[in-house]
Z-matrix of the N, CA and C atoms (Angstrom, degrees):
N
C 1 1.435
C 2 1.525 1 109.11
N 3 1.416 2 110.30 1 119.17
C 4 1.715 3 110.03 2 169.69
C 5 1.003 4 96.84 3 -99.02
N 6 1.752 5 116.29 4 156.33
C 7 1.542 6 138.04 5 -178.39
C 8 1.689 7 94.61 6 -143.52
N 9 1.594 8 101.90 7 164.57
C 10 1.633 9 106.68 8 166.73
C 11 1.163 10 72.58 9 -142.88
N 12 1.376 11 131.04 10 136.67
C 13 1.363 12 139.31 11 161.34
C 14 1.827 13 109.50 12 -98.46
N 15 1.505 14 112.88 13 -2.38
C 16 1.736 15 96.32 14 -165.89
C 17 1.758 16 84.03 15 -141.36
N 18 1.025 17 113.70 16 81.26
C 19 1.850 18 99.19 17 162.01
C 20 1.652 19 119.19 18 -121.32
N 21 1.452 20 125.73 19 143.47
C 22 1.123 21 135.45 20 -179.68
C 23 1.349 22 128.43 21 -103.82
N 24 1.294 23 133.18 22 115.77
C 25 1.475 24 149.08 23 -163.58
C 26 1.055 25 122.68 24 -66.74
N 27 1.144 26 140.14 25 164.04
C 28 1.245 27 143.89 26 142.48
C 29 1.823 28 118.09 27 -15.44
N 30 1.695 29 101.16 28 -45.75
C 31 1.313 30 126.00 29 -129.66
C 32 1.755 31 81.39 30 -90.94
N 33 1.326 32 124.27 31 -19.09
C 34 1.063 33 115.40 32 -168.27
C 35 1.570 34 102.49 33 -101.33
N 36 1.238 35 128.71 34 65.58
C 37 1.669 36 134.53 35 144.17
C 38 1.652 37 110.19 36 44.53
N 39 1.247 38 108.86 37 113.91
C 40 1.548 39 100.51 38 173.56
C 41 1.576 40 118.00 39 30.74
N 42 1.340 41 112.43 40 47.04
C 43 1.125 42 114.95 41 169.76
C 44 1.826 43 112.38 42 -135.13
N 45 1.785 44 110.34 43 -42.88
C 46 1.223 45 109.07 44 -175.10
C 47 1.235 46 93.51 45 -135.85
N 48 1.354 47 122.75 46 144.49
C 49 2.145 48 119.31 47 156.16
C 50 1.256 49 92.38 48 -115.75
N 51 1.352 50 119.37 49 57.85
C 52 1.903 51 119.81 50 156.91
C 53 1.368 52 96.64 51 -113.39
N 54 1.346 53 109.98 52 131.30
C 55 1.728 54 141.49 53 -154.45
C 56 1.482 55 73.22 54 -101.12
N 57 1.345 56 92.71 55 156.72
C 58 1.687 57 116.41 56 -172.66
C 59 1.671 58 98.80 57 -91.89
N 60 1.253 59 102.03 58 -32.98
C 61 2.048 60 101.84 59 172.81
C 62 1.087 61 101.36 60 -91.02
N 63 1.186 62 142.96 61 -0.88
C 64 1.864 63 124.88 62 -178.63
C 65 1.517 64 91.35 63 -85.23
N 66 1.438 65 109.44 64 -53.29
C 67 1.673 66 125.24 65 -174.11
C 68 1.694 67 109.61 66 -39.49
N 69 1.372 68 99.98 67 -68.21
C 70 1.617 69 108.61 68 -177.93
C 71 1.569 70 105.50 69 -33.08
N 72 1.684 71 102.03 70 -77.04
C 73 1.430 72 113.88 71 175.68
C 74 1.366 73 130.44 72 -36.14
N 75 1.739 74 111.21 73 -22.58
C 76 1.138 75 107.16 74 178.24
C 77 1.777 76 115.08 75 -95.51
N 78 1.405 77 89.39 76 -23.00
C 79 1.624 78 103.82 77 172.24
C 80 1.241 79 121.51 78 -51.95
N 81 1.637 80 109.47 79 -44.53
C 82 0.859 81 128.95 80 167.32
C 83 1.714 82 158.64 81 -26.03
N 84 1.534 83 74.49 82 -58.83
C 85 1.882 84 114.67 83 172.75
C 86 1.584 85 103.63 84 -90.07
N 87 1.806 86 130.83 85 -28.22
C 88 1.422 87 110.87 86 158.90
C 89 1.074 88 93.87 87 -88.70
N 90 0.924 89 165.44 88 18.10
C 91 1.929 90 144.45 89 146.87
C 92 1.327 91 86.02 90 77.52
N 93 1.532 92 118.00 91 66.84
C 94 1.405 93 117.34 92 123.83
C 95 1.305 94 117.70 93 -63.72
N 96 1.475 95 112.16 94 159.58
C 97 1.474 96 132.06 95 173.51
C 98 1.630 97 112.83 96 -105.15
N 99 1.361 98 114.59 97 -20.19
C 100 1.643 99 113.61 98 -157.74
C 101 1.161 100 98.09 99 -158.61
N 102 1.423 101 122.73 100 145.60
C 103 1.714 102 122.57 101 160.68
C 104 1.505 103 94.70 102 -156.20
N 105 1.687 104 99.32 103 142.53
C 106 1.434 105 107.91 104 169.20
C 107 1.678 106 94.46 105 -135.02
N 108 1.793 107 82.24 106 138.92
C 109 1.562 108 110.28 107 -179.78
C 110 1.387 109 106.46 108 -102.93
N 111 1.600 110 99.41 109 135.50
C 112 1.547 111 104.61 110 -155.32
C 113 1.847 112 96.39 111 -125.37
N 114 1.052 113 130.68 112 55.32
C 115 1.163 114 117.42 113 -171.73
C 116 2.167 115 106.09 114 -91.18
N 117 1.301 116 89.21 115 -171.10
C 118 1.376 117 98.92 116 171.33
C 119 1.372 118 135.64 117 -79.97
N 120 1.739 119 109.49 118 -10.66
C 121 1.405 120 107.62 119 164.80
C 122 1.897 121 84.27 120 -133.30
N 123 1.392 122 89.93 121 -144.30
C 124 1.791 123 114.82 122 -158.88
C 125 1.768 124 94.25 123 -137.53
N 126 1.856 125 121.63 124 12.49
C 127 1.657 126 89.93 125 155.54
C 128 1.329 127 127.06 126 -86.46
N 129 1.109 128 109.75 127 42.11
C 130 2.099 129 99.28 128 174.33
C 131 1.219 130 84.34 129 -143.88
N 132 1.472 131 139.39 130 36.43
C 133 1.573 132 131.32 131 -169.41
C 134 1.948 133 87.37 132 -88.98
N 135 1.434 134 107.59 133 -44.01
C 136 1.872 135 102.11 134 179.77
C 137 1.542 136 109.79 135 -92.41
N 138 0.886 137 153.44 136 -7.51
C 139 1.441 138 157.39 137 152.69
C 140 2.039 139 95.10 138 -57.22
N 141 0.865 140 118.85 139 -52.70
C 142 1.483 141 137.00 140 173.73
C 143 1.040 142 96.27 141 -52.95
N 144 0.986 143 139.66 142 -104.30
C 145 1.507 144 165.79 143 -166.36
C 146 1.891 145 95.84 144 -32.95
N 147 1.339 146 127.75 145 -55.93
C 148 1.229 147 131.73 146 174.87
C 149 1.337 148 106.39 147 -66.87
N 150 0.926 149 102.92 148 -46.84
C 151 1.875 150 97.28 149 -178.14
C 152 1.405 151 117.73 150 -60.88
N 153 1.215 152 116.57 151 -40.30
C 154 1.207 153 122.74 152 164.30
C 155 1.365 154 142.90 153 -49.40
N 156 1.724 155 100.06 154 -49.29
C 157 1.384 156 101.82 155 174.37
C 158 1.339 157 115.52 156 -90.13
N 159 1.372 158 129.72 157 7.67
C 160 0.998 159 129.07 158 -174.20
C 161 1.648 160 107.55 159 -90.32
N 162 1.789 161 110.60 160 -18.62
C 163 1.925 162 105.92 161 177.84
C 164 1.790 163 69.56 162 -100.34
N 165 1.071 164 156.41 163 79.12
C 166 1.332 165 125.01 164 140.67
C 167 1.520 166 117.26 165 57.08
N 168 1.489 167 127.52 166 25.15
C 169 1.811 168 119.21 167 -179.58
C 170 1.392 169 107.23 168 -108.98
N 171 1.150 170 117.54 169 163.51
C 172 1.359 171 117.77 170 178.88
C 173 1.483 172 100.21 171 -95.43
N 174 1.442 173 116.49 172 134.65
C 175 1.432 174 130.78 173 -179.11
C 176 2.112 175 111.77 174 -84.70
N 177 0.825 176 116.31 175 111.22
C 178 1.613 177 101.69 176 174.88
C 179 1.583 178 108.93 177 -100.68
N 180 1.329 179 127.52 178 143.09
C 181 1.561 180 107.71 179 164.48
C 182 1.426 181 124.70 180 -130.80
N 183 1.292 182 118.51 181 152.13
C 184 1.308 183 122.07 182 -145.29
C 185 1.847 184 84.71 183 -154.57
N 186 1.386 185 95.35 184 158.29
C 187 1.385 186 106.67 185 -169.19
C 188 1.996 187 94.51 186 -155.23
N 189 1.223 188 120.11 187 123.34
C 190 1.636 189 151.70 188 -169.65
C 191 1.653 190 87.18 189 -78.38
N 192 1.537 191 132.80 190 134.01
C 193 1.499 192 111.29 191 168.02
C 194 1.845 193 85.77 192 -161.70
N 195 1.562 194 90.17 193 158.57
C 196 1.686 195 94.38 194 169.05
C 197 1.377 196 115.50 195 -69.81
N 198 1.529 197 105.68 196 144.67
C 199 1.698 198 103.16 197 169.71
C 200 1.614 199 111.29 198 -143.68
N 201 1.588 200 102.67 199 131.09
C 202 1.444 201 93.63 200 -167.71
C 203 1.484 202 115.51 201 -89.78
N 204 1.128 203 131.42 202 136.38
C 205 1.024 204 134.78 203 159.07
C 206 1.423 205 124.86 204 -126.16
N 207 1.406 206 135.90 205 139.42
C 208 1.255 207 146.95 206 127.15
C 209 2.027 208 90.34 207 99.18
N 210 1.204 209 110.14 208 18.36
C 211 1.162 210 102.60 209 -156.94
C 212 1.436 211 141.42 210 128.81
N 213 1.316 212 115.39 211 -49.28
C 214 1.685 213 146.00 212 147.64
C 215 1.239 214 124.07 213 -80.42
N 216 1.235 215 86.68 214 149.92
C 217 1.847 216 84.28 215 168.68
C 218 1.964 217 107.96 216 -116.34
N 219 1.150 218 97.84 217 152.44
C 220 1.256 219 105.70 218 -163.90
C 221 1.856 220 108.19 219 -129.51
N 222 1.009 221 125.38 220 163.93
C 223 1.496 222 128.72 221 177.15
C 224 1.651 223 115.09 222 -104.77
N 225 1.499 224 106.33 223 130.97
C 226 1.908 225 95.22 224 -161.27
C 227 1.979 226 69.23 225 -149.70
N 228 1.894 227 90.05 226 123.51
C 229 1.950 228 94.07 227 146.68
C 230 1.501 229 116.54 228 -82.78
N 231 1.136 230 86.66 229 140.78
C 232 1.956 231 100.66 230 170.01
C 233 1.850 232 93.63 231 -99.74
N 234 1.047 233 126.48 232 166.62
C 235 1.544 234 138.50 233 170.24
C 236 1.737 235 83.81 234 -161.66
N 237 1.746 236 84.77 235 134.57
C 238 1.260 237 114.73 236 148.55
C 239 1.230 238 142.16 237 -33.70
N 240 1.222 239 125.15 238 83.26
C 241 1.613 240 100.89 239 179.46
C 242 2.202 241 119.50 240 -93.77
N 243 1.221 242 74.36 241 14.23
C 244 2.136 243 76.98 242 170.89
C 245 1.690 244 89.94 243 179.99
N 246 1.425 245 100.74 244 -175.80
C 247 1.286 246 124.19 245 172.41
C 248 1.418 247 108.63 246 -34.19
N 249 1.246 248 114.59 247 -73.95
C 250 1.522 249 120.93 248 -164.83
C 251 1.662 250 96.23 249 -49.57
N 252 1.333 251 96.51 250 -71.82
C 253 1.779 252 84.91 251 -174.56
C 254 1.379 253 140.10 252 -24.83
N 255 1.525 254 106.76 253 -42.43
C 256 1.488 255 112.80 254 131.64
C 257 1.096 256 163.57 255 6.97
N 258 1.247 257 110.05 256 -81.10
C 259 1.334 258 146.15 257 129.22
C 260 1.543 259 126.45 258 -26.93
N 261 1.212 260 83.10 259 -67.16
C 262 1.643 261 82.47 260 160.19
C 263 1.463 262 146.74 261 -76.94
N 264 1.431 263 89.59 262 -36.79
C 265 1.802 264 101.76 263 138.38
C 266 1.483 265 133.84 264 -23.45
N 267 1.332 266 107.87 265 -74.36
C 268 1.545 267 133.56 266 153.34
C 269 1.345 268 97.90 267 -42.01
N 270 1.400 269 153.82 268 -72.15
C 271 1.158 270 140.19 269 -150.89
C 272 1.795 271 113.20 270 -71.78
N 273 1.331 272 112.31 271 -39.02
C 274 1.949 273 134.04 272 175.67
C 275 1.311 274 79.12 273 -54.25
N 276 1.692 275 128.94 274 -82.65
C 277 1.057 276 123.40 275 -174.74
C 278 1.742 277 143.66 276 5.46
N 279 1.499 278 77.75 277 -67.80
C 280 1.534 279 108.84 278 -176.84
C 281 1.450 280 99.74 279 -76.06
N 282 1.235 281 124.88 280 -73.11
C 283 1.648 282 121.98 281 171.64
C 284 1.278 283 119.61 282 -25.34
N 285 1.196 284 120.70 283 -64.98
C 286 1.128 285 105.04 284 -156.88
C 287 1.383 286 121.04 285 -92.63
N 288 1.631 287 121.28 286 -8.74
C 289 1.682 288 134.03 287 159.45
C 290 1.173 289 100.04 288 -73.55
N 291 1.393 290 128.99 289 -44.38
C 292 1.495 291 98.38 290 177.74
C 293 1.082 292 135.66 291 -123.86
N 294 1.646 293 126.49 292 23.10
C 295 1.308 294 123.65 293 163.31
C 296 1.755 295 99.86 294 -129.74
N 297 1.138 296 104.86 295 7.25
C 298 2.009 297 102.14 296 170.34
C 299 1.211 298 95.81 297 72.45
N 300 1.601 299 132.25 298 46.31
C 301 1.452 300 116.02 299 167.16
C 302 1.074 301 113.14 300 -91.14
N 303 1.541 302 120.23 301 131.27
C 304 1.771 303 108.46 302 169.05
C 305 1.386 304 113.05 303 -111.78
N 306 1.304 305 105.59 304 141.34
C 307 1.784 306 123.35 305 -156.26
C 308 1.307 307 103.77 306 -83.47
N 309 1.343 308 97.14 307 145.74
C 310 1.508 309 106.92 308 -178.73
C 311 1.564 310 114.15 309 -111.63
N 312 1.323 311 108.72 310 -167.40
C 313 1.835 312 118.28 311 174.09
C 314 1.492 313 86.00 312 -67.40
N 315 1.807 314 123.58 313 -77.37
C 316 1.121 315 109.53 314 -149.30
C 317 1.805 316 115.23 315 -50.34
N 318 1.436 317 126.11 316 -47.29
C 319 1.399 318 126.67 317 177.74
C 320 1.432 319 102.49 318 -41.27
N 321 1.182 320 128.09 319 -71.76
C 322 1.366 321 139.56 320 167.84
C 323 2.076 322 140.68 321 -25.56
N 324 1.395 323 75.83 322 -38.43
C 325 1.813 324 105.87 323 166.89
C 326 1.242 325 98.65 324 -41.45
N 327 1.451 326 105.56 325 -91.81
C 328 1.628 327 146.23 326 179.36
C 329 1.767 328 103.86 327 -4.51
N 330 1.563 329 107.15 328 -41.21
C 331 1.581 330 116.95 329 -147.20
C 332 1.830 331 112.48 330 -114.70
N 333 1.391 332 100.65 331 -17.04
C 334 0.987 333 105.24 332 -145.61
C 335 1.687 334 110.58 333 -55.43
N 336 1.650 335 113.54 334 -28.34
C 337 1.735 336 118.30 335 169.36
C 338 1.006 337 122.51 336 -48.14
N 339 1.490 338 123.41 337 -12.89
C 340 1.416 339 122.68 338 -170.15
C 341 1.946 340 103.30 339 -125.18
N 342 1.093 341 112.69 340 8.61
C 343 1.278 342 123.38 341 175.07
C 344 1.889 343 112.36 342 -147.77
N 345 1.313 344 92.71 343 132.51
C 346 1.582 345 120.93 344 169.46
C 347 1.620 346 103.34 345 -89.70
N 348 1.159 347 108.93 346 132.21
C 349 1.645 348 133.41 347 152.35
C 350 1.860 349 115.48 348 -80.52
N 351 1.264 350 102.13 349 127.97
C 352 0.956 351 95.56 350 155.90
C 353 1.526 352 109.54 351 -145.66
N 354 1.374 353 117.05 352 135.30
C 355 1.707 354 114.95 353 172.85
C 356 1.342 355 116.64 354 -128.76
N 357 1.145 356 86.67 355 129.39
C 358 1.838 357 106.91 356 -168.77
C 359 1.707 358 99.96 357 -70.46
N 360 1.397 359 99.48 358 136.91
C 361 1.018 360 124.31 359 179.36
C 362 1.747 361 130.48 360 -40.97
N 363 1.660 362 100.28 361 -20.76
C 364 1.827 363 112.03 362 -167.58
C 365 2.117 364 79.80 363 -104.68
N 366 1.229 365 100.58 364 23.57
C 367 1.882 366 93.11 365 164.93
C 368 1.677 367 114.05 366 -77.18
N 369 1.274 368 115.70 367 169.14
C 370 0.923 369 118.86 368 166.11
C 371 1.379 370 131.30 369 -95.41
N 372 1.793 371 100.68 370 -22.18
C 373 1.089 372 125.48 371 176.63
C 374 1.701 373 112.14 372 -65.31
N 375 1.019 374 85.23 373 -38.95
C 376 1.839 375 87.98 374 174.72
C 377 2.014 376 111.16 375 -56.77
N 378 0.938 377 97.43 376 -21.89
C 379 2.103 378 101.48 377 -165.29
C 380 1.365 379 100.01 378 -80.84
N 381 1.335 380 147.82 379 -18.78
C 382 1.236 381 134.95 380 159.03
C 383 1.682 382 124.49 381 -46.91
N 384 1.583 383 103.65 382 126.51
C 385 1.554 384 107.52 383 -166.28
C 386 1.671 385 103.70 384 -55.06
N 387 1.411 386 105.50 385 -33.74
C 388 1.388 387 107.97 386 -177.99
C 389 1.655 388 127.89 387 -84.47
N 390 0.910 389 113.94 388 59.60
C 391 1.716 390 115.26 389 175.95
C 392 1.535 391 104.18 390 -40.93
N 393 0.838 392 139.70 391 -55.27
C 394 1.622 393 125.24 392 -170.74
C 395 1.472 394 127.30 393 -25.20
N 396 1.183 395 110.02 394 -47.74
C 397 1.504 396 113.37 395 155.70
C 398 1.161 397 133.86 396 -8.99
N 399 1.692 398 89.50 397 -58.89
C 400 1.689 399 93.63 398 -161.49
C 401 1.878 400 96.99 399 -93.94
N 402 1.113 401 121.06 400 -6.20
C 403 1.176 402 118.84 401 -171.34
C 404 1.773 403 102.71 402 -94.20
N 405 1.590 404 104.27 403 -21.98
C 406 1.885 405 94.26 404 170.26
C 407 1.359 406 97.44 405 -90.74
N 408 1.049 407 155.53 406 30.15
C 409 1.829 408 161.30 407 -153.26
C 410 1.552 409 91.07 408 -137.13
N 411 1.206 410 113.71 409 -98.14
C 412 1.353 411 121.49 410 173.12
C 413 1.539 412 135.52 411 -51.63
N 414 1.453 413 101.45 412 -29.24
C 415 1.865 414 100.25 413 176.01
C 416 1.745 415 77.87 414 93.46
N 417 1.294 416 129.03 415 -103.21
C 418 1.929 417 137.31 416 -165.37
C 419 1.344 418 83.79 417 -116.30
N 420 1.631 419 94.65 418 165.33
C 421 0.838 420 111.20 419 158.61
C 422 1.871 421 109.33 420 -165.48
N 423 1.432 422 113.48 421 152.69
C 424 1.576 423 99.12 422 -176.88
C 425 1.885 424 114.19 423 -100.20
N 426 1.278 425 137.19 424 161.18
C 427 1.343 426 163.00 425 177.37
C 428 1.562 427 104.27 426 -85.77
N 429 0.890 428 119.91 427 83.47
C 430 1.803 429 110.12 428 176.80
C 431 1.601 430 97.01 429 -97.29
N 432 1.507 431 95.70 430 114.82
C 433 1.300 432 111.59 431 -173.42
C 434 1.980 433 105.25 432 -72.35
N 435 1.270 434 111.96 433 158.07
C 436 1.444 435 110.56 434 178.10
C 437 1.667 436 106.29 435 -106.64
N 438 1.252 437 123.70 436 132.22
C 439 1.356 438 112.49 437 -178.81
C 440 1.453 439 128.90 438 -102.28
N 441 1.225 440 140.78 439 72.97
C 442 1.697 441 125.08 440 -153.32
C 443 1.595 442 92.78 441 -146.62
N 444 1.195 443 110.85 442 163.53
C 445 1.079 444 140.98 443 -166.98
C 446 1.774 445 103.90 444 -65.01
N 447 0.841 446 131.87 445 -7.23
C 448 1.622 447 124.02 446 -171.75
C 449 1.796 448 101.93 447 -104.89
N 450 2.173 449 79.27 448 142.15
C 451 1.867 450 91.54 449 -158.35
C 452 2.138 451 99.63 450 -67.54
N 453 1.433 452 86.02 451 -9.69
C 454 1.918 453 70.56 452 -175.57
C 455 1.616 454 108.57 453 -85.59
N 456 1.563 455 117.72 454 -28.41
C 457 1.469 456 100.03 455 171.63
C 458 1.479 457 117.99 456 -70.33
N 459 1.262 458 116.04 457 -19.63
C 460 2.022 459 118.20 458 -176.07
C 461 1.428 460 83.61 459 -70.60
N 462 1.400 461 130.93 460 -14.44
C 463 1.751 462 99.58 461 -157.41
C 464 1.948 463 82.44 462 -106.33
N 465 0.847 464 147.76 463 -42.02
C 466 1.198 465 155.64 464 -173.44
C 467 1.586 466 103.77 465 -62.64
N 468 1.579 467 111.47 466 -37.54
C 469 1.519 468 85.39 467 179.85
C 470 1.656 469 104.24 468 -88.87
N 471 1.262 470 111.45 469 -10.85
C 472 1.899 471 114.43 470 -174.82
C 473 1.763 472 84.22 471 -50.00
N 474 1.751 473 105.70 472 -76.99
C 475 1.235 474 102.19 473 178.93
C 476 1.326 475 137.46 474 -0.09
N 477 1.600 476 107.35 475 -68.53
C 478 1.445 477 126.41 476 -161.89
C 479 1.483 478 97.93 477 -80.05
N 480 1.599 479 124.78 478 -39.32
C 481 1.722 480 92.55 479 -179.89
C 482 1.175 481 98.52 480 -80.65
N 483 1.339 482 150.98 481 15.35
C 484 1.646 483 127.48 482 160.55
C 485 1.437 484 116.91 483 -74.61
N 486 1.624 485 111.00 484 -22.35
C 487 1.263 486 126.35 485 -162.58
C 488 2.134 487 98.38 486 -96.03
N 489 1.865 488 101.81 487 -31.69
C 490 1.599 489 80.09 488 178.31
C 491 1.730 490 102.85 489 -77.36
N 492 1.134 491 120.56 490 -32.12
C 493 1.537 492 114.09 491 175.67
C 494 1.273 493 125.39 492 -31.54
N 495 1.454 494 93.48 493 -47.84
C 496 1.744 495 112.77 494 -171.05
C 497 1.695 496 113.49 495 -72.34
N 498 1.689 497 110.56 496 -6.54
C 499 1.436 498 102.08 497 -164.66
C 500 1.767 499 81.93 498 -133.11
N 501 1.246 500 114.65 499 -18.39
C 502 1.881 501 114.08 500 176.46
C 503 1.387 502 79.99 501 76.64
N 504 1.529 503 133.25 502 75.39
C 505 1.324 504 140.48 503 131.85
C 506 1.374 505 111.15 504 -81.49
């Protein structure tokens, strides 16, 4: 089974020029099984969603958003885990493109059964000695490791699985 759990669209502005149909199609031909599009809003969430079911893939969706903590604000995906999540997706969406809201624990609390966390590993949020935080915030949450050739991310993710061990992430 292949998965991409973190890809970025078109839709996300000076960030990706991968077309939501080049992607599918290309997903396609390696026999992916799954892709979730992680951009900064939710317009390619049905362009996605059609493209998808149309080779037979399973669509996941996930949405990239500010989150403040401790002072900073930091970048954390939410993904869907059902309808509602969704929904709420669509709603972060809307907030935060167009009135600049950045989400907090408490907004976040409220939702968290119907949404998965995931934070990629080149976060910053991840480098605090204290992970607990985010684990009374979220209830779980997953480590999406980054994979590339540079000696400071191999040493940052060594780091981080000592640190999900230590908390049973």
């Amino acid at each position: 089974m292949i998965n991409s759990l973190y890809i970025r669209s078109s839709y996300s502005l000076l960030e990706s020029l991968v077309k939501v149909d080049e992607l599918v199609s290309y997903a396609k031909e390696l026999n992916y099984e799954t892709l979730a599009l992680v951009d900064f809003n939710m317009h390619g969430a049905m362009s996605f969603y059609r493209a998808m079911k149309a080779k037979g893939l399973k669509a996941v969706f996930a949405l990239e958003i500010p989150y403040a903590y401790g002072g900073k604000t930091y970048h954390i995906a939410l993904y869907a885990k059902n309808n509602s999540g969704l929904r709420h997706l669509y709603r972060f969406s809307s907030l935060v493109n167009s009135q600049d809201v950045i989400i907090d624990k408490d907004i976040l609390k409220e939702m968290r059964d119907d949404l998965l966390l995931i934070i990629r590993s080149d976060s910053n949020l991840l480098h605090f000695e204290d992970m607990g935080h985010l684990i009374d915030e979220f209830g779980s949450f997953y480590i999406g490791l980054v994979h590339n050739d540079y000696l400071i991310q191999k040493e940052s993710n060594q780091k981080l699985k000592i640190k999900a061990k230590e908390y049973g992430i």
